[in-house]
N, C-alpha and C positions, 0 to 999 in steps of 0.2 A: 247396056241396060242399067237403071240407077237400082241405088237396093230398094227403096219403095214399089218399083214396078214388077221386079223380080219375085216380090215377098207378096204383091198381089195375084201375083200369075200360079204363084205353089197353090197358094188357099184359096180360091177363087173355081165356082163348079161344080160340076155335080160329085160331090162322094159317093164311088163307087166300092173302092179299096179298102180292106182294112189291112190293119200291121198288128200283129196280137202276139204280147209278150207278158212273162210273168212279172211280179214284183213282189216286192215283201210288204208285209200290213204296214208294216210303217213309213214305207215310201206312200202307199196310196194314202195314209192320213195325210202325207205334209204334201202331196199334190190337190188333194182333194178342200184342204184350207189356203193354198194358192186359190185354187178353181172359186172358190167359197167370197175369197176378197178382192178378184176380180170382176165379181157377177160373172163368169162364161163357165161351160160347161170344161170337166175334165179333158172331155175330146179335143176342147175345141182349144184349150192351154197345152195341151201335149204338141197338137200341132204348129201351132205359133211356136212355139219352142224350137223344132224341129225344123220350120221354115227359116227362122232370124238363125237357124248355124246353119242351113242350104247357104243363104245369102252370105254371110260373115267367111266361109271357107269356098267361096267362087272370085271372091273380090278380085 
């Protein structure tokens, strides 16, 4: 499977799941200005994250 199809098949769905972890204030400020200059939601930059290193450590 190529990495584009595999990174569609993680984020692609109904969200059912959550993963819920702490952080410190100043990691959610510098993700929340990531989230900010991508226009997408935090959730939705966490997971793209999350999926491009699924895909990058299957290769």
């Amino acid at each position: 499977m190529d990495d584009k199809k595999q990174r569609q098949d993680l984020l692609n769905g109904k969200k059912t799941e959550r993963i819920i972890f702490a952080v410190t204030p100043k990691l959610k400020n510098a993700v929340a200005s990531l989230s900010k200059e991508d226009c997408v939601s935090m959730s939705s930059l966490i997971s793209c994250l999350l999926a491009d290193e699924v895909v990058r450590r299957t290769r």
